[in-house]
C-alpha positions in Angstrom: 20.8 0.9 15.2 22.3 -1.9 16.3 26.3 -2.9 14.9 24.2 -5.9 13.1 21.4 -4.8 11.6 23.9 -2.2 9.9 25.6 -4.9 8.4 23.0 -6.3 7.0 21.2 -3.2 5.5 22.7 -0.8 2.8 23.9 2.4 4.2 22.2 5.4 2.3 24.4 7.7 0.6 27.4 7.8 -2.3 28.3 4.0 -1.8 25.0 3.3 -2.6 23.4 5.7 -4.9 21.3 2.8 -6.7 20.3 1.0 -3.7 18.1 3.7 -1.6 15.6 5.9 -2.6 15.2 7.5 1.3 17.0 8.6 3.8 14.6 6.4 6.2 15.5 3.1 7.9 12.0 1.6 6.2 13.0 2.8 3.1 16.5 1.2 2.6 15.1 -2.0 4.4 12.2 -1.9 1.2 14.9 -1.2 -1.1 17.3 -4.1 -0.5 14.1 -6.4 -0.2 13.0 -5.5 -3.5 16.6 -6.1 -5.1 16.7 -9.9 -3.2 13.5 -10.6 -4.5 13.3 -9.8 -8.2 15.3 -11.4 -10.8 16.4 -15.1 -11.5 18.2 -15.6 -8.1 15.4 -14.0 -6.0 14.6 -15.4 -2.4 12.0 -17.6 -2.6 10.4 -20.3 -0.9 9.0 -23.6 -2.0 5.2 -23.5 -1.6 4.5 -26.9 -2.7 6.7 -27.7 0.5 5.1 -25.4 2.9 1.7 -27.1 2.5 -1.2 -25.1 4.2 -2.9 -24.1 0.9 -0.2 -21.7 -0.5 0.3 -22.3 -4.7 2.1 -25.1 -4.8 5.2 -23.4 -6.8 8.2 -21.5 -6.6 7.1 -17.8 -4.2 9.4 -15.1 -4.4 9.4 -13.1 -0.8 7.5 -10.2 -2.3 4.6 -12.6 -3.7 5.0 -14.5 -0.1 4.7 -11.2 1.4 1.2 -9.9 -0.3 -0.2 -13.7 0.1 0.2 -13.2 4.1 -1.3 -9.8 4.0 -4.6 -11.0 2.2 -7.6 -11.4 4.5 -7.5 -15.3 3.1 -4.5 -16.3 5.0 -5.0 -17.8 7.9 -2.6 -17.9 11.2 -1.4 -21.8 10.2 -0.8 -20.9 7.1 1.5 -17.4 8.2 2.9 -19.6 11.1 4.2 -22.4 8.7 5.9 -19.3 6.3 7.4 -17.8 8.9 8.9 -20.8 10.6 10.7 -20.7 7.9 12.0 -17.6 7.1 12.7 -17.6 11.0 14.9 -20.6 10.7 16.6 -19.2 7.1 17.3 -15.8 9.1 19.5 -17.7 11.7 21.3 -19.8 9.3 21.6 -18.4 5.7 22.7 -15.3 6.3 22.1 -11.5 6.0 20.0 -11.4 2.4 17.8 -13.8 4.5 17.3 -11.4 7.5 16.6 -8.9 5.2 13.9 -11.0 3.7 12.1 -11.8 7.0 12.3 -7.9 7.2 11.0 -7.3 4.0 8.0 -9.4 4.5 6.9 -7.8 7.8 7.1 -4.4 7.2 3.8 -3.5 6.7 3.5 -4.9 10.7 6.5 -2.7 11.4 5.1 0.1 9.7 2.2 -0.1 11.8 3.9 -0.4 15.1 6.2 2.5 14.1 2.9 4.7 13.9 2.1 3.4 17.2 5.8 4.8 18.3 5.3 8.3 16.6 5.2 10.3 19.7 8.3 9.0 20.8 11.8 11.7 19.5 14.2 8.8 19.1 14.5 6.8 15.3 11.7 4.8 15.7 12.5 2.9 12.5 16.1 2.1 13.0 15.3 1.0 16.8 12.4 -1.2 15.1 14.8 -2.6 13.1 17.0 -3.5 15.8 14.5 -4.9 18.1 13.0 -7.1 15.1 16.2 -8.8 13.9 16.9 -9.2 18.2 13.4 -10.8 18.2 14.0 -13.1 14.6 16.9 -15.0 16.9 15.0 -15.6 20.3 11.3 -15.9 19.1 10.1 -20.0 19.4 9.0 -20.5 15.8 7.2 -23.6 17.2 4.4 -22.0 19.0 1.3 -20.1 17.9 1.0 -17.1 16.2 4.7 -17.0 15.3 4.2 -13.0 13.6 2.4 -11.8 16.2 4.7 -12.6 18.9 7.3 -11.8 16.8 5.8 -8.2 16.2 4.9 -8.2 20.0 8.3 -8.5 20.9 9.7 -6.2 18.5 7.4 -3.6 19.6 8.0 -4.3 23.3 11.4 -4.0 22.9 11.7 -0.5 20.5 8.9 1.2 23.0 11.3 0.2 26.2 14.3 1.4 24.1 12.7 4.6 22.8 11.8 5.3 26.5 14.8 4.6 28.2 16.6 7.0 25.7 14.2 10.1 26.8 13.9 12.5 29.5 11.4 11.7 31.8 7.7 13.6 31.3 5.1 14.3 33.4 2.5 13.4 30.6 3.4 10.3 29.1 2.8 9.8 25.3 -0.3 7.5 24.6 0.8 4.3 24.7 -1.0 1.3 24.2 0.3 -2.4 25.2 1.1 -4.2 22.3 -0.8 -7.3 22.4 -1.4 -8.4 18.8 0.4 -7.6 16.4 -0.4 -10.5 13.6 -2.4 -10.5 10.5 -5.0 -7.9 12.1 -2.2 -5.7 11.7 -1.6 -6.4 8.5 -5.0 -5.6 7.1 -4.9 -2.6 9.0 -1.9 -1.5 7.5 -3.0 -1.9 3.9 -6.4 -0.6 4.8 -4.7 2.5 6.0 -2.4 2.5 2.4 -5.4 2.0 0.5 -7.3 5.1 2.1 -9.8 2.9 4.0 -9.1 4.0 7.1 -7.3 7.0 8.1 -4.1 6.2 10.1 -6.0 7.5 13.6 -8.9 5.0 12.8 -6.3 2.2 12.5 -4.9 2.9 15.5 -8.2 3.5 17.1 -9.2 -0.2 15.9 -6.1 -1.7 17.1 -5.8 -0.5 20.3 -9.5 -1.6 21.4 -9.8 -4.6 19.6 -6.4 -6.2 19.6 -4.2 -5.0 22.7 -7.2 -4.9 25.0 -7.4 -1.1 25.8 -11.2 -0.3 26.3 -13.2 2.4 24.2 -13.5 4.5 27.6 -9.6 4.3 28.8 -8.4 5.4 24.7 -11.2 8.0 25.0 -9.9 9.8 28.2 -5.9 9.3 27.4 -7.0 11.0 24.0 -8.8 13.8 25.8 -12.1 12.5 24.1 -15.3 12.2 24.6 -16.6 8.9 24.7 -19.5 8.3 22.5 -17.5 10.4 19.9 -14.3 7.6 20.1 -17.1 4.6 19.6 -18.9 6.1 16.8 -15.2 6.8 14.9 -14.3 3.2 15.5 -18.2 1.9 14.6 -17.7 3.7 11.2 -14.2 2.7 10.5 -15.5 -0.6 11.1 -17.9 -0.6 9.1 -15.7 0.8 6.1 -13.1 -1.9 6.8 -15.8 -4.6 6.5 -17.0 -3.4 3.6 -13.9 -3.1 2.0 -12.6 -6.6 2.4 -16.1 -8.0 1.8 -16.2 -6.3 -1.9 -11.9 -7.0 -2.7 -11.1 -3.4 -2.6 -8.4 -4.0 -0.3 -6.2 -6.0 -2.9 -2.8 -6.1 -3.1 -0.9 -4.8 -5.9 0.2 -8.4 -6.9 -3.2 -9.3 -8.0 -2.8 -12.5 -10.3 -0.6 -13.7 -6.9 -3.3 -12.8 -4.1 -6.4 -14.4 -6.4 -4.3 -17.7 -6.8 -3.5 -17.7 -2.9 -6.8 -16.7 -2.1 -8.6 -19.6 -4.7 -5.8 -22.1 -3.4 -6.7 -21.6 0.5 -10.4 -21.0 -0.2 -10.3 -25.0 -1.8 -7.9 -26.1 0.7 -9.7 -25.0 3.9 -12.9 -26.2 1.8 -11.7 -29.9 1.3 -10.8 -29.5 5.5 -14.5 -29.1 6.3 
């Protein structure tokens, strides 16, 4: 891990008994989020401000972070918040880098699965390449998390190479192509025993970084009709679930207020 991303994040151990629960990178990065965003000094953002149908009031990170998970949020909407938090991670300091962490580690998560086959520390080189990404990214383009995420990945998977011995049989890799919202839902999907964690990466590999059924199926040593019914039937699932609300966060009362606010706002667009 990088000299500054270990400055930001509490170190695990004695001088910090209070802070971490785990020994993992992901879990002292969750930790110091939760402690910047609870209580009456908490990061938050202004969401009357931000505009693009977010409740126009005061949004702690963690309540930011669950309204940018929900199916409801659309890419203007995420690309506004994370303008933001881009800008307030360059010039407000650490507890703000930490906060842009905070609120996309469920993408991180998901691209450390993606990096499981690799020996190094995935997390702590995801951790790296994100906060690397947070100061070169152009916040005023498109998709600003998915080519954040893109980058990140791009650069932990080059890192996490470069660091092993070279191997006849290369780990399955797919290119990391999108990495936004999709990712998101995926992630929770996977946390809320929708999909299995194969069946999200299944899904994300064929239809969001452009690897076809046939290529996943013969790098997984696979047969093919057996990959497309898996991903036809996670699909399905996955539909279903965001169709009925069973994927909800566990901020609730937050997630139906965003999801009421955008559903009027888009509404009133029309």
């Amino acid at each position: 891990m990088s000299a500054f991303v270990s400055s930001v994040l509490p170190a695990a151990g004695t001088d910090a008994p209070h802070l971490v629960l785990g020994e993992q990178p992901f879990d002292v990065t969750a930790n110091s989020f939760r402690l910047f965003t609870t209580g009456p000094e908490a990061l938050a953002v202004d969401g009357a401000a931000l505009g693009e149908g977010l409740p126009a009031r005061r949004i702690a990170l963690s309540e930011l972070a669950a309204i940018l998970m929900h199916p409801s949020c659309g890419y203007a909407t995420s690309d506004q918040v994370w303008r933001l938090l881009i800008g307030r991670a360059r010039t407000d300091g650490p507890a703000w880098v930490v906060g842009a962490v905070g609120v996309a580690l469920p993408g991180l998560r998901q691209a450390a699965y993606r990096l499981r086959h690799h020996d190094g520390d995935v997390q702590a080189e995801l951790l790296t390449a994100f906060v690397a990404a947070l100061r070169t990214v152009r916040p005023g383009e498109a998709k600003v998390a998915q080519r954040l995420l893109t980058a990140t990945f791009t650069a932990a998977r080059t890192a996490l190479r470069t660091a092993e011995p070279s191997r006849a049989n290369p780990p399955i890799s797919a290119p990391a192509a999108g990495a936004g919202n999709p990712d998101f839902v995926l992630a929770r999907a996977v946390g809320a025993g929708v999909l299995t964690a194969g069946e999200a990466e299944l899904i994300g590999a064929t239809r969001l970084e452009g690897v076809s059924v046939a290529d996943y199926a013969a790098r997984s040593g696979r047969g093919y009709w057996a990959v497309a019914k898996e991903r036809s039937r996670a699909e399905d699932r996955l539909v279903a679930a965001i169709r009925s609300g069973a994927l909800s966060d566990e901020d609730t009362a937050v997630i139906a207020e965003a999801t009421m606010t955008l559903a009027a706002d888009r509404s009133r667009r029309v």
